[in-house]
Every structure is written in structure tokens, then in C-alpha cells.
N, C-alpha and C positions, 0 to 999 in steps of 0.2 A: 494771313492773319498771324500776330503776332503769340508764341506761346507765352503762358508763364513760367516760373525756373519752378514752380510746386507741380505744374503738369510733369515736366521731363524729371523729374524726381522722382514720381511716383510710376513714371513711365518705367525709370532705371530700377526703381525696388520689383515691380510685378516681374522683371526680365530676369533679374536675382534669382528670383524666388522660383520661377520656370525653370532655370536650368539646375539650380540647388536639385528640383524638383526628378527632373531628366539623370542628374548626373547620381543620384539614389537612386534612382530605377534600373539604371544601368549596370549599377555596383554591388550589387545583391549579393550577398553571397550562398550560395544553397545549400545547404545541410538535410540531413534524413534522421527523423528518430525513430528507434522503435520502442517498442513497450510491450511487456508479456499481459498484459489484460487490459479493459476495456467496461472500467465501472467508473463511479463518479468522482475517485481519485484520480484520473486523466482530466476533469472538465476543464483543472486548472491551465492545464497545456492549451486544451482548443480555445476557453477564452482569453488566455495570451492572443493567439494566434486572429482571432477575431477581433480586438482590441486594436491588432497591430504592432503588438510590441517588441514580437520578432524583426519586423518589418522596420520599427522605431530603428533596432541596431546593427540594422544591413546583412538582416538574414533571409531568407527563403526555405521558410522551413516546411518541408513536408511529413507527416505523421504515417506509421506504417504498423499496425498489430501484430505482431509475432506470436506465437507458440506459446514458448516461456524466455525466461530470464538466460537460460545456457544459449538459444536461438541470437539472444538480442546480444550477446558476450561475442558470439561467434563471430556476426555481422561487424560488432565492432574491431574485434581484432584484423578481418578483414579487409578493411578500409573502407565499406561497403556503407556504412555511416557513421556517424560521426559525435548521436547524442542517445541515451537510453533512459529510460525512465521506469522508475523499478525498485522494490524493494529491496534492499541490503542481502540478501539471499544467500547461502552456502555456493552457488554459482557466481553471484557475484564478488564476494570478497574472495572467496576461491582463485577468479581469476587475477584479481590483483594480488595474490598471497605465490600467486604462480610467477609474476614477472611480469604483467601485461598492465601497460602504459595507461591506468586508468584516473581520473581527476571528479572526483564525487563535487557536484558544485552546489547542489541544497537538497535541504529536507521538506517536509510536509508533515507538521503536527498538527493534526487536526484534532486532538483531542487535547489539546494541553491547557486550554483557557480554562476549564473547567478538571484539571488534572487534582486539586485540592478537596472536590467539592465530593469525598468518599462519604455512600451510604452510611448508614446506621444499620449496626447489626442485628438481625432478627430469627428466632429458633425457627420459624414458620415460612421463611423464604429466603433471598441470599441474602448471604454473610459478607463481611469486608471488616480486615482489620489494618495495623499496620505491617509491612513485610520488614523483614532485617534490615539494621544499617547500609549494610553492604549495595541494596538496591532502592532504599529511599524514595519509595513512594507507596502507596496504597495498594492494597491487595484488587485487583477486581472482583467482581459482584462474582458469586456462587453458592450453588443450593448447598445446604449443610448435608440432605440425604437424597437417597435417589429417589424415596417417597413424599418427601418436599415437594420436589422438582414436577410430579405427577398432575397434570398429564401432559406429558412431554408433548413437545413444538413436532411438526410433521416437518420432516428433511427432506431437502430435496432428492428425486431419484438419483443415482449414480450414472447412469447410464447415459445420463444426457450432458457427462462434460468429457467431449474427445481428452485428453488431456490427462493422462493414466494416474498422475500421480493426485491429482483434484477429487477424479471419480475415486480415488482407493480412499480417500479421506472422509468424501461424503458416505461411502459403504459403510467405513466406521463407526462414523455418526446413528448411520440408519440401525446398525449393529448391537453399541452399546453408548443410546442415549444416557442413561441414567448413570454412567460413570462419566461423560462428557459433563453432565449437568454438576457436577459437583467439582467443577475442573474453573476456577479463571481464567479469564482471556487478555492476554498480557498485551493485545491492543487498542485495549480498554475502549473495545464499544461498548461498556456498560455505561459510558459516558453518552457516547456519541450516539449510539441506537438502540439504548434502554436495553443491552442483551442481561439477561440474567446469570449466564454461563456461559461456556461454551458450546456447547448444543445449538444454543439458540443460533449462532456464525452459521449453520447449517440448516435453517431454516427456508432462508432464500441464498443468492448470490452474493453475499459478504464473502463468505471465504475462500468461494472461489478466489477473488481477488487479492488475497492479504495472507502472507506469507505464514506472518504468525499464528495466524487458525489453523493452517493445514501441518507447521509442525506439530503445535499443541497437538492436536488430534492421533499425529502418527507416532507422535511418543508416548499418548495415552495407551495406543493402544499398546504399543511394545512392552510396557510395563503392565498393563495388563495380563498379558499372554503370560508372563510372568511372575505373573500370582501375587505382584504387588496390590493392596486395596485404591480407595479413590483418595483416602487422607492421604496415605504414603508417595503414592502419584501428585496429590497436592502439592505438600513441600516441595518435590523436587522440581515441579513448576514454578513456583516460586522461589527455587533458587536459581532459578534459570538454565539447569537442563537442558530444558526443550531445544535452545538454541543452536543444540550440538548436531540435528536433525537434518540432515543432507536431504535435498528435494531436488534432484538430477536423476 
């Protein structure tokens, strides 16, 4: 029987598109990332990966949770993988500050869409005004007193995060809530998750995850220890201090 030229046409595209098909599968390439935590700032990664879109550009990617950020440095300079995913960390610029072959390829602001929309300041709960030119954006949300602040958010136990330098941050919390509560949180979950303070990152597992909570906190306390108040500890959080905070 005779064919028609629209069969063997369509015959010749599905044969295309099989081996198109085949010669991606074959070509994969596999890569490994790691990542120092495991909160809902990784979801972005597994619904790439769900989606397919590593897969879209001939990757194979497999996900791997490390420790922390010096772990997932290590492995990279090792050859051992290939992608990390992680906050900007005194480990991490560290090691590019060190010589080591690193290429930053995106961000993740999750909090920017609404980065404008600063409370109204109020004597009776937290405050927000503007911060210096120098840093150009709004102060985060924070209790004017430690009796404002009353009755402090319950933190999580310390005990329960292996990870020494995590648990010494939520001890601080547990320690001296009411000088955390008067402290902004410069990654502005007062946006994202209604925090009032700092204090509140220690309520659940926020800061576990987030770089900037656990310096906040460990430069709280070190000026603390130091007989600076919560105001003086203020400013210097808002001049960005904190950042100075080595978490290694």
C-alpha cells in the first residue's frame, strides 16, 4: 500500500525527536551540590530539580546536606563537587579572599518585593525608622525596651542543634532575650515572617538557617559582655558591624 510523504514526514520528525531524546540522556552531565542547611530557602533548588530544569541544561544534579558552609568550601576546593549553595558567610568570602577559584552565580532575595513597605513607628511595640545613607534602606522592626518586648517568644533549646556554633547562638537568645528583642534583624524577616526582633529568628528554626541571625546574636552578645547597652549595640548593628562576625 502505498504511503503518503505527510506519513514518512512525521515518521522522520518522531525518529528526530527519539534520538534528540536518547542523545540528552546520554549526555548528562553530573554535578553535586552541597548546602550547609536544609529550610525552605533550599526549596528553590529541589523545585528546579523537580521541574527538570537542571535536566533542561544537561545536568544531573545530585543534592548533598553538609554541616556548614567551611564543609561545603572544602568539598569544593576538593574537586569533590562542583556547586554550593549558601549564604555569603565569613567561610565563604574567606575563601575566595584566600585565592580559591570561586564564581558566585545568583542571589535569592526573598524579601525585597516588599523591602519599601517599613512599619510605622510605635512607643508600645517595634520601632522602624530610616538607617544612614551609607546603607539605604529601612531599619528592621524592633522593641524600643526589653519591657515592650514582654513576654518574650520561648526559643528554641540549644541543645538540640549539633552544630556548635547554631546552639552557642540559640543559648544567647535563651540567655538574654530582652537585649535580642531590641536588636533588628538585618534579614528583614520583619518582612517575611512578621519577626518583631531579633529574638523572635530564635523562636523556631529561622536562624538556624540564616547567616545573619546567628552573627546578629553573637555580636549581641560580645558587646554585651562588654557593658555596651541595647541602644549602643543598636547603632552598631545598623552600621553593619555585625558583618565582621566570623562563624568558623
Amino acid at each position: 500500500m502505498k504511503q503518503s510523504p505527510r506519513f514518512f514526514l512525521a515518521l522522520l520528525i518522531c525518529a528526530l525527536c527519539a534520538a534528540a531524546n536518547l542523545y540528552a540522556a546520554q549526555t548528562l552531565t553530573k554535578v553535586v551540590m552541597t548546602s550547609g542547611s536544609f529550610s525552605e530557602r533550599d526549596a528553590v533548588n529541589y523545585v528546579a530539580q523537580d521541574q527538570g530544569f537542571f535536566r533542561r541544561y544537561g545536568l544531573e544534579l545530585t543534592f548533598v546536606i553538609v554541616r556548614n558552609g567551611p564543609v561545603g568550601m572544602a568539598a569544593l576546593a576538593s574537586g569533590e563537587t562542583q556547586l554550593h549553595s549558601g549564604s555569603a558567610t565569613g567561610a565563604v568570602l574567606g575563601s575566595a579572599a584566600e585565592g580559591m577559584d570561586l564564581v558566585f552565580v545568583a542571589g535569592i532575595i526573598y524579601w525585597g518585593i516588599h523591602q519599601s513597605d517599613a512599619p510605622a513607628p510605635s512607643a508600645a511595640g517595634p520601632v522602624a525608622s530610616m538607617v544612614p545613607e551609607v546603607t539605604g534602606g529601612a531599619i528592621p522592626s524592633y522593641f524600643a525596651s526589653a519591657e515592650a518586648a514582654q513576654p518574650y517568644p520561648t526559643t528554641l533549646p540549644p541543645e538540640q542543634f549539633p552544630n556548635p556554633v547554631i546552639a552557642h547562638a540559640y543559648r544567647v537568645a535563651k540567655l538574654i532575650p530582652g537585649v535580642l528583642a531590641q536588636e533588628p534583624c538585618y534579614c528583614y524577616c520583619d518582612k517575611a515572617d512578621g519577626h518583631r526582633g531579633l529574638v523572635d529568628c530564635y523562636a523556631d528554626l529561622h536562624a538556624s538557617s540564616c547567616s545573619v541571625c546567628i552573627q546578629e546574636a553573637l555580636f549581641t552578645e560580645k558587646l554585651t559582655k562588654a557593658g555596651r547597652t541595647p541602644a549602643q549595640i543598636r547603632e552598631a548593628i545598623i552600621a553593619g558591624a555585625w558583618r565582621d562576625v566570623e562563624l568558623n
